[in-house]
Every structure is written in C-alpha cells, then in structure tokens.
Backbone as JSON Lines, residues from 0, in Angstrom:
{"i":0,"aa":"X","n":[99.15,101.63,119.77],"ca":[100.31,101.94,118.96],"c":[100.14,103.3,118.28]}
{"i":1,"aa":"X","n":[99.28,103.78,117.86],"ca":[98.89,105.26,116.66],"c":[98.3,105.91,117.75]}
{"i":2,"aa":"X","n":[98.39,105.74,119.43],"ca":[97.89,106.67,120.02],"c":[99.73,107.11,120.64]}
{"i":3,"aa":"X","n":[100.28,106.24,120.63],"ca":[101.98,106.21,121.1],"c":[102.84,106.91,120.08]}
{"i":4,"aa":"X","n":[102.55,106.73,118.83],"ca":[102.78,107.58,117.78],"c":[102.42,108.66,117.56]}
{"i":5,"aa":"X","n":[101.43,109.08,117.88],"ca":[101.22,110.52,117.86],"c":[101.27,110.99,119.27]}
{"i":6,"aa":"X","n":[101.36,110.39,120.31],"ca":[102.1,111.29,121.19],"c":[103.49,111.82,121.25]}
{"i":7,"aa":"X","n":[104.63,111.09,120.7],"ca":[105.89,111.17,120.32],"c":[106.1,112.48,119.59]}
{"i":8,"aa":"X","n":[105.08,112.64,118.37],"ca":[104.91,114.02,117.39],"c":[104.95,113.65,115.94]}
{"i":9,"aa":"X","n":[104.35,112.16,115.97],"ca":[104.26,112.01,114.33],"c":[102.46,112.55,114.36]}
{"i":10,"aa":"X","n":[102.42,112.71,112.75],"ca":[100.88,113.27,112.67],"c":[100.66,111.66,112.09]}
{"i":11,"aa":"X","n":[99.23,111.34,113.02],"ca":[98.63,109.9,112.38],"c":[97.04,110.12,111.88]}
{"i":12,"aa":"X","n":[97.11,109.73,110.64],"ca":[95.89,109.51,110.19],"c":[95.49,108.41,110.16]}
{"i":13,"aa":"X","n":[93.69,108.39,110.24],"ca":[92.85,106.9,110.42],"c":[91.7,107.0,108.94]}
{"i":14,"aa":"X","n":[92.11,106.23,108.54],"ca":[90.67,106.36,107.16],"c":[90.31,105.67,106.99]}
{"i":15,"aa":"X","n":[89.09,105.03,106.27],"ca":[88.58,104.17,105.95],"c":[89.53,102.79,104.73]}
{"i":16,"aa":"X","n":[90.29,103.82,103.95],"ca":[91.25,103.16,102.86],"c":[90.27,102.67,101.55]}
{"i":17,"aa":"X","n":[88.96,103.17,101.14],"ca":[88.06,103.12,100.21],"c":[88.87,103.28,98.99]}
{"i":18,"aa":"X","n":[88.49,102.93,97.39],"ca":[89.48,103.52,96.44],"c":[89.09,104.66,96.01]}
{"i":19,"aa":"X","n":[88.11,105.42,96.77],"ca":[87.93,106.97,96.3],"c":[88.67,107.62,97.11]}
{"i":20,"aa":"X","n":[89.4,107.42,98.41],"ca":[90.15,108.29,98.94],"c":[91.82,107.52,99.4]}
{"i":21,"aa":"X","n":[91.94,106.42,98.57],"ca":[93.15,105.73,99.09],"c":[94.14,107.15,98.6]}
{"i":22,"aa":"X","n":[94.5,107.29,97.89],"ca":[95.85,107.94,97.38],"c":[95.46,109.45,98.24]}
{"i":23,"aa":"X","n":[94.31,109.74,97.84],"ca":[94.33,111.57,99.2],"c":[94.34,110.69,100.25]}
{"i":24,"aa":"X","n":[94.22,110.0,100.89],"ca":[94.5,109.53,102.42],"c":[95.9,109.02,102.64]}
{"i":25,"aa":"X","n":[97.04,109.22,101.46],"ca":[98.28,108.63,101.87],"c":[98.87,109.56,101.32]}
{"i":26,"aa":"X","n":[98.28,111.07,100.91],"ca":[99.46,111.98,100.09],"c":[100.23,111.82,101.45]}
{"i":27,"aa":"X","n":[101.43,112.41,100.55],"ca":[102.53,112.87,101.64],"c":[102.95,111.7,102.71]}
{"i":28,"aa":"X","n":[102.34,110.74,103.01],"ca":[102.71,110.03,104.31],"c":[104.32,109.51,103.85]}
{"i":29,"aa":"X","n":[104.73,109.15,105.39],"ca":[105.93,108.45,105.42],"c":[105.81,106.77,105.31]}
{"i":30,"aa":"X","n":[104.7,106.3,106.21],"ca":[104.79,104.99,106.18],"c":[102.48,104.81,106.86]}
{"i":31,"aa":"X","n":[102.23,104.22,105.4],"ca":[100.97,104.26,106.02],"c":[101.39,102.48,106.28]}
{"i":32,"aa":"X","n":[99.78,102.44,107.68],"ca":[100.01,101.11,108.15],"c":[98.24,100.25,108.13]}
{"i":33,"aa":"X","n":[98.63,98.88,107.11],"ca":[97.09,98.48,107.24],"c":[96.5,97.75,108.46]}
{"i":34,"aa":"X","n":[95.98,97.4,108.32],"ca":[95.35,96.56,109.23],"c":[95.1,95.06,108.67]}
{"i":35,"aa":"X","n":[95.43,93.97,109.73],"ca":[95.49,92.99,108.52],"c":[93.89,92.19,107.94]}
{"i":36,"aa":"X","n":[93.27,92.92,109.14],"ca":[91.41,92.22,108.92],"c":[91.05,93.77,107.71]}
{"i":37,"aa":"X","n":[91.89,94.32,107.34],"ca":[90.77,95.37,106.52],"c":[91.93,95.47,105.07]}
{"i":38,"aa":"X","n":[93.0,94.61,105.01],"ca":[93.31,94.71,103.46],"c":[92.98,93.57,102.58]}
{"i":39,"aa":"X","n":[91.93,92.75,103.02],"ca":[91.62,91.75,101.87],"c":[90.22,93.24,101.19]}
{"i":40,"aa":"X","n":[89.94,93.77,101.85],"ca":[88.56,94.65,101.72],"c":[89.65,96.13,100.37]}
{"i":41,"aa":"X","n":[90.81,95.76,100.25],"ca":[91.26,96.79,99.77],"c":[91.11,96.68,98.15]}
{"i":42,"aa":"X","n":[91.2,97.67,97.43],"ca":[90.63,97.22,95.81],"c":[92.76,96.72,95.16]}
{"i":43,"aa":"X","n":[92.57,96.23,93.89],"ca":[93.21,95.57,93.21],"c":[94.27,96.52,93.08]}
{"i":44,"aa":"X","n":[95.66,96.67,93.25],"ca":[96.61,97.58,92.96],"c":[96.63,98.48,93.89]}
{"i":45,"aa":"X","n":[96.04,98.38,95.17],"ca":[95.97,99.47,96.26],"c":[97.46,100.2,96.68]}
{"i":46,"aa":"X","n":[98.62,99.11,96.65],"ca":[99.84,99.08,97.1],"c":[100.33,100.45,96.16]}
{"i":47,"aa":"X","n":[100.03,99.91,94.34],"ca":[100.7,100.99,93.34],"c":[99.84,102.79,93.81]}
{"i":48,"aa":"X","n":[98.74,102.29,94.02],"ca":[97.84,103.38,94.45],"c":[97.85,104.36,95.6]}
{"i":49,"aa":"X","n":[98.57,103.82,96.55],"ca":[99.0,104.33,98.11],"c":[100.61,105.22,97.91]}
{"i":50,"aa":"X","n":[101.49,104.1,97.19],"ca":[102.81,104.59,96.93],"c":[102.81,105.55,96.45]}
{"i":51,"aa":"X","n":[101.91,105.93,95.09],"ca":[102.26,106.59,93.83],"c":[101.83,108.48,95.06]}
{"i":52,"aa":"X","n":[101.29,108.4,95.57],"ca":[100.89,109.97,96.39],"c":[101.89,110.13,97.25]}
{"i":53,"aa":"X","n":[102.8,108.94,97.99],"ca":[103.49,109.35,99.51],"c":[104.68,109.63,98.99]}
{"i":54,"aa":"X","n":[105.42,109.99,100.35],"ca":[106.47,110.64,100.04],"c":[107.86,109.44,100.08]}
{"i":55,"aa":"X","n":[107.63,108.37,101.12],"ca":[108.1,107.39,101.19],"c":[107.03,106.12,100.42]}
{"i":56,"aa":"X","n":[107.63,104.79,99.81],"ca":[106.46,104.28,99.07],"c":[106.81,102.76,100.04]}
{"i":57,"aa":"X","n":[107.04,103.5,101.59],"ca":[107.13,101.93,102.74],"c":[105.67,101.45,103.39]}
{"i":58,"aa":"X","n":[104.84,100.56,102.83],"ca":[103.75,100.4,103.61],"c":[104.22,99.14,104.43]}
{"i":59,"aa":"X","n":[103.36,99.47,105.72],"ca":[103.13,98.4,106.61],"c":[101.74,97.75,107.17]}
{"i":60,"aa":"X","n":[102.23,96.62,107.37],"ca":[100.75,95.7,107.8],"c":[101.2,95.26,109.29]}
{"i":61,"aa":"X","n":[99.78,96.02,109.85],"ca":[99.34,95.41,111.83],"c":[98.91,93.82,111.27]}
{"i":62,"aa":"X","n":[99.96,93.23,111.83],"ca":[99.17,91.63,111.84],"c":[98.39,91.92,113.66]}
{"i":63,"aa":"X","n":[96.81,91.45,113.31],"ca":[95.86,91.33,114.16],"c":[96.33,90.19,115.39]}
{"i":64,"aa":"X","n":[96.85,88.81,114.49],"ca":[96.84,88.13,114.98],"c":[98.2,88.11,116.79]}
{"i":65,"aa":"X","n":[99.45,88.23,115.81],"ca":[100.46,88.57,116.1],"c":[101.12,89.94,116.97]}
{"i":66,"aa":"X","n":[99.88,90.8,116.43],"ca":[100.42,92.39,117.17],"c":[102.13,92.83,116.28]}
{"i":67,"aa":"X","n":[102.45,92.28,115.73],"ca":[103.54,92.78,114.59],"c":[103.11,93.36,113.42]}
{"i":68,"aa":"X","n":[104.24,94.14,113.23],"ca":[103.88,94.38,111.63],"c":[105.23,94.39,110.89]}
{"i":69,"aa":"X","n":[104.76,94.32,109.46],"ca":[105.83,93.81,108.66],"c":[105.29,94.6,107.43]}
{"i":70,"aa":"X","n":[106.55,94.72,106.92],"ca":[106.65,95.4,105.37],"c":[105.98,94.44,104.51]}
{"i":71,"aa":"X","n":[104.9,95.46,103.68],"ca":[104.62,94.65,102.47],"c":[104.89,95.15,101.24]}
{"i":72,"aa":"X","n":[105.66,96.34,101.27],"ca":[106.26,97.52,100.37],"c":[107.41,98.27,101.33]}
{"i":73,"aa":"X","n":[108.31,98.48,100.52],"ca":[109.63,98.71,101.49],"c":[110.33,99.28,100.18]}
{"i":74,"aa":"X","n":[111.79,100.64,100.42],"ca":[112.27,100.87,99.97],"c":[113.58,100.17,100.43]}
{"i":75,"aa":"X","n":[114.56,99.69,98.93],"ca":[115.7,99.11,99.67],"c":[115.68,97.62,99.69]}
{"i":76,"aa":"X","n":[116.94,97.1,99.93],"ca":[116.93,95.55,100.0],"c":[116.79,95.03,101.09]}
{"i":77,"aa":"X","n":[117.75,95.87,102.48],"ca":[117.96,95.65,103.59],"c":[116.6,95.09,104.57]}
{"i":78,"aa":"X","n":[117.35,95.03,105.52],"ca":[116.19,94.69,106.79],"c":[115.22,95.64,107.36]}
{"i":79,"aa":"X","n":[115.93,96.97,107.44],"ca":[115.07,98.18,107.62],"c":[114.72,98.73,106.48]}
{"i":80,"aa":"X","n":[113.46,99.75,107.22],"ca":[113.05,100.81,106.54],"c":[113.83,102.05,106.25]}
{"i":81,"aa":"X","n":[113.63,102.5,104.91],"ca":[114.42,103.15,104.3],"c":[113.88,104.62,103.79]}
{"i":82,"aa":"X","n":[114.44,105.78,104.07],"ca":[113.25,107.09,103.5],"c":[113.87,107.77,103.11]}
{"i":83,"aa":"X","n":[113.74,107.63,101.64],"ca":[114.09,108.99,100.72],"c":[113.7,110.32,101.26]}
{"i":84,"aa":"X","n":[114.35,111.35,101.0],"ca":[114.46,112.5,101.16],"c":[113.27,113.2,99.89]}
C-alpha cells in the first residue's frame, strides 16, 4: 500500500512513531497511517500530539488483521475524509 502511494506521487514517510519524534514525524502530513500491532506501543495523547504539527488532523489505522483501515481521527462528521486547506 505506501509502496502504491508513493508511486502515484504522494511523499510517504516510515518512522518509528517514538514520543521524541511523533509530532516532527507528522509535521505537515495530510493523513499519517498507524499500524494496528504498533499503536498500543504509542505514548498517552499521541492522537493530540500527531494532529497538533499536520496540516490535516485525519489519522488512520492499517488494521493488520483485516488489511483495512479506518479513521481514528477524522475531520468532519461525514463518511469521508475531509482536508482543510
């Protein structure tokens, strides 16, 4: 999927998601995406912490199990994702 994404022409970053580099590892992003075996490992408020740097504050979670992912932070009420300008 993030090798299909960046062939298209989005820029994808891979980080560890530590809380010394969560927020510099999500400046600017549009939509960072977790992994669902590596966000119990994430520290307390990661969500306020990821949002507060990007430019959009839509995170998504790879369910491992499933191969889906789903909003666990979303702008908007609707069904889709939504991106401020």
């Amino acid at each position: 999927m993030l090798a299909g994404l960046s062939y298209i022409g989005h820029c994808v970053w891979i980080f560890e998601g530590h809380s010394s580099a969560l927020a510099a590892g999500c400046r600017d992003a549009d939509v960072p995406i977790v992994d669902s075996a590596m966000a119990q490992f994430l520290p307390a408020g990661w969500q306020d912490t990821a949002a507060g740097s990007m430019r959009n504050p839509n995170i998504l979670l790879h369910d491992r199990q499933t191969f889906k992912l789903r909003a666990v932070r979303k702008v908007g009420a609707g069904a889709n994702l939504e991106f401020q300008n």
